[in-house]
N, C-alpha and C positions, 0 to 999 in steps of 0.2 A: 134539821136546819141546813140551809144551803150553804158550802161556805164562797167566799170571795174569789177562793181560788177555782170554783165551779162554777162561777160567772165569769170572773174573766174569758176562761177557757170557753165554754160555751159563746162567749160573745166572738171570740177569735175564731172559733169554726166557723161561724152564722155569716161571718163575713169573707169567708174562703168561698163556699159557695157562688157566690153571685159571678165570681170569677170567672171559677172552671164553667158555668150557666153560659158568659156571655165569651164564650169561644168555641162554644160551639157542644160541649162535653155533657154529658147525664153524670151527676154526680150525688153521692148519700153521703150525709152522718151518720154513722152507725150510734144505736142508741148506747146511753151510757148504764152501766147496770151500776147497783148500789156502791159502789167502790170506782166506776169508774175506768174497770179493771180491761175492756179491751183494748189489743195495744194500737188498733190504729182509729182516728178520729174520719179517715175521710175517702172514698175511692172514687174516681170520674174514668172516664170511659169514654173513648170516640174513636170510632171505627176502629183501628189495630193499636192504637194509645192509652195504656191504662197508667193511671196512678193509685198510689196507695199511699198514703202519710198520716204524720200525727199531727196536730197542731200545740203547739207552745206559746204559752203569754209571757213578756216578758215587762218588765217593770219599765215605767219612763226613762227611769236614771240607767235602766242597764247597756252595759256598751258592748257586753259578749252573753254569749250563751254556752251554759255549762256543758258538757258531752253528760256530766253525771245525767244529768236532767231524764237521759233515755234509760227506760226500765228493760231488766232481762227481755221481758217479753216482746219488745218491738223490735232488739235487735234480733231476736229467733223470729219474729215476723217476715220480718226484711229480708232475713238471708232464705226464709222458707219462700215467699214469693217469687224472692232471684233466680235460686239455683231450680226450684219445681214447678213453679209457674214461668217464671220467665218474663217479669214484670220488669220493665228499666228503669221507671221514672216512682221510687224512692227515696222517703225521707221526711223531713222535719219541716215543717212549714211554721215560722215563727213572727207571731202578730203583737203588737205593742199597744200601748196606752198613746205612746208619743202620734198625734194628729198626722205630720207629716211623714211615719215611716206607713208602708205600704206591706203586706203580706210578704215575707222571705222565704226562701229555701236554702235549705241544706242539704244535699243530697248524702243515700247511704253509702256511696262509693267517699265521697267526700270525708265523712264522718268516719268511716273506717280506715281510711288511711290517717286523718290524727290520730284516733285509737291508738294505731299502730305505732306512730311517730312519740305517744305520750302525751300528744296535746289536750289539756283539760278542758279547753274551752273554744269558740271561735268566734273571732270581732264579729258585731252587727253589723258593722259598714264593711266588712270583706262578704258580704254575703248579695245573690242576684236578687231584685222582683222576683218571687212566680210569675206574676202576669208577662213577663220578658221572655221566658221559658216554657210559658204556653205557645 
């Protein structure tokens, strides 16, 4: 059985796509295995500009986004991409229920400095478009 929280998620990637498509970028969802278990949702690609993130749903009523929310494994993605690849444009791509919010980002430089600070969460409304940062 599918759960809700594997539609939502699935519908918030499906919609990242068309994005990074209509700027120009080749981008995949990586498939999800039975658990769901890889840690990033999405990579795009154009000429020396790569991404790599996850995507997160968040509920209508939510007004921030938890740091918990990110699993060991995306922050060991993140930092292996950084320091061995050399990837810049990392992080959380955060999609809603609410009609008028638009796909967010979080970056991992961002996210690691609240880590750092203790911050458990971070406002939706402190956070850019993607599409502004494409």
């Amino acid at each position: 059985m599918i759960s809700k929280q594997m539609i939502n998620g699935n519908k918030g990637e499906n919609s990242v796509l068309p994005i990074f498509k209509k700027h120009g970028y080749w981008c995949h969802n990586f498939s999800k295995g039975k658990a769901g278990e890889q840690p990033v949702d999405i990579i795009a690609l154009k000429k020396n500009i790569s991404w790599l993130a996850d995507v997160k749903y968040v509920r209508v009523e939510d007004a921030s986004f938890p740091i918990s929310r990110i699993e060991p494994n995306q922050w060991a993605c993140f930092d292996y991409a950084r320091n061995f690849a050399g990837i810049e444009n990392l992080g959380i791509i955060i999609c809603s229920e609410r009609a008028d919010l638009k796909p967010l980002f979080v970056s991992y430089d961002e996210l690691l400095d609240m880590k750092k600070k203790g911050q458990k969460s971070v406002k939706i409304s402190d956070l850019k478009e993607l599409e502004e940062l494409l």
